[in-house]
C-alpha positions in Angstrom: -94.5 68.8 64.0 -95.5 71.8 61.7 -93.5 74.7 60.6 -95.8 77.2 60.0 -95.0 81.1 58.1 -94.6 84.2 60.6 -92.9 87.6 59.2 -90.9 88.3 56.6 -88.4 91.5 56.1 -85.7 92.1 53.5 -83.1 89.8 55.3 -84.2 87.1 57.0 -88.2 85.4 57.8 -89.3 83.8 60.9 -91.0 80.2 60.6 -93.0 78.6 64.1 -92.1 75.0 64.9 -95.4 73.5 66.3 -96.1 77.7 67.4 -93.6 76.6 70.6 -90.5 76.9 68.9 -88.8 79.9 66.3 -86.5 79.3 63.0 -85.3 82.4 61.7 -84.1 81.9 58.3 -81.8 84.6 57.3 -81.9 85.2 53.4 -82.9 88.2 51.4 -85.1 85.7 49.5 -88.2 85.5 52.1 -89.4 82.5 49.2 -87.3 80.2 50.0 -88.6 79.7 53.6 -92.1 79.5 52.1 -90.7 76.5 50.3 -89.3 74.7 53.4 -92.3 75.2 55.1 -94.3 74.0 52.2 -92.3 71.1 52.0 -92.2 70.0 55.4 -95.4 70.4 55.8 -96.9 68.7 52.9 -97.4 64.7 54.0 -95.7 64.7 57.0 -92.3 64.8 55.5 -90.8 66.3 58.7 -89.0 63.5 59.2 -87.9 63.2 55.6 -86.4 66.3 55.7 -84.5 66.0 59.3 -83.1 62.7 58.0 -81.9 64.6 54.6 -80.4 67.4 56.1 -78.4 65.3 58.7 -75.7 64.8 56.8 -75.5 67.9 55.5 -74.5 69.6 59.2 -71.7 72.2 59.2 -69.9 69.5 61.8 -70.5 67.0 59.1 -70.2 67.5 55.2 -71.6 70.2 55.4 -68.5 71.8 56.9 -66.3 69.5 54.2 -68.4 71.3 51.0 -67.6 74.9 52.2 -63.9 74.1 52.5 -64.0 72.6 49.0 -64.7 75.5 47.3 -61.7 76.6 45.4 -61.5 80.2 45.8 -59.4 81.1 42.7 -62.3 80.6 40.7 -64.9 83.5 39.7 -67.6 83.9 42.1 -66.2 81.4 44.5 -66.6 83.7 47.5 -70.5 84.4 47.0 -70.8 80.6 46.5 -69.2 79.5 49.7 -71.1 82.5 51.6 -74.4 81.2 49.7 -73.7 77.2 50.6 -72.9 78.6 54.0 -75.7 80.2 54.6 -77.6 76.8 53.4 -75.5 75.1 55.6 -76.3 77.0 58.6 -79.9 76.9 58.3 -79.4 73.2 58.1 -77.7 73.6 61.6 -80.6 75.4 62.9 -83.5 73.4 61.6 -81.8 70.1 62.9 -80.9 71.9 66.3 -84.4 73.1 67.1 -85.7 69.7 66.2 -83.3 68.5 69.1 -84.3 70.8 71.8 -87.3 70.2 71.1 -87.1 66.1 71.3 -85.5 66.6 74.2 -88.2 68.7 75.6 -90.9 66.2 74.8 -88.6 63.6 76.6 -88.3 65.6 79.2 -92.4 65.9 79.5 -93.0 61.7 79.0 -90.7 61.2 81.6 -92.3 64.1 84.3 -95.7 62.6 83.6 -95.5 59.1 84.3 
């Protein structure tokens, strides 16, 4: 698998899973999406970086680090909506790479 750079606006930037599949990474930093790529990308750490972000799913602790965040404390609201928006790309990344094991299952098991 290979996530590769497609277009870039002011609020989010779309990355190509193996040029089948689309992450759209909403941020108004289009950089940080060149970094994922980068980083998945460099040595095969795909894998890495599914098995890293795993825990990390909003149904998981993900979910348990948003609804730590004290809110009495200064900038606690554009922290949780910053870790949220972390969280959730998290969600997509690890989602696509689902559909798209199941897809490849799907294939292996039509072909034989």
């Amino acid at each position: 698998m290979k996530l590769t750079f497609g277009t870039a606006n002011e609020t989010s930037t779309t990355l190509y899973l193996d040029e089948d599949d689309t992450v759209i990474v909403r941020s108004n930093n289009p950089e940080i999406a060149h970094k994922i790529a980068r980083a998945v990308n460099r040595d095969d750490l795909f894998e890495a970086l599914v098995s890293s972000l795993t825990p990390f799913r909003s149904s998981e602790m993900g979910g348990l680090l948003v609804n730590m965040i004290d809110i009495r404390q200064p900038k606690a609201k554009e922290v949780e909506k910053q870790l949220n928006m972390l969280i959730n790309f998290a969600d997509v990344i690890l989602n696509t790479v689902e559909i798209r094991s199941e897809i490849n299952e799907y294939d292996d098991a039509n072909a034989a």
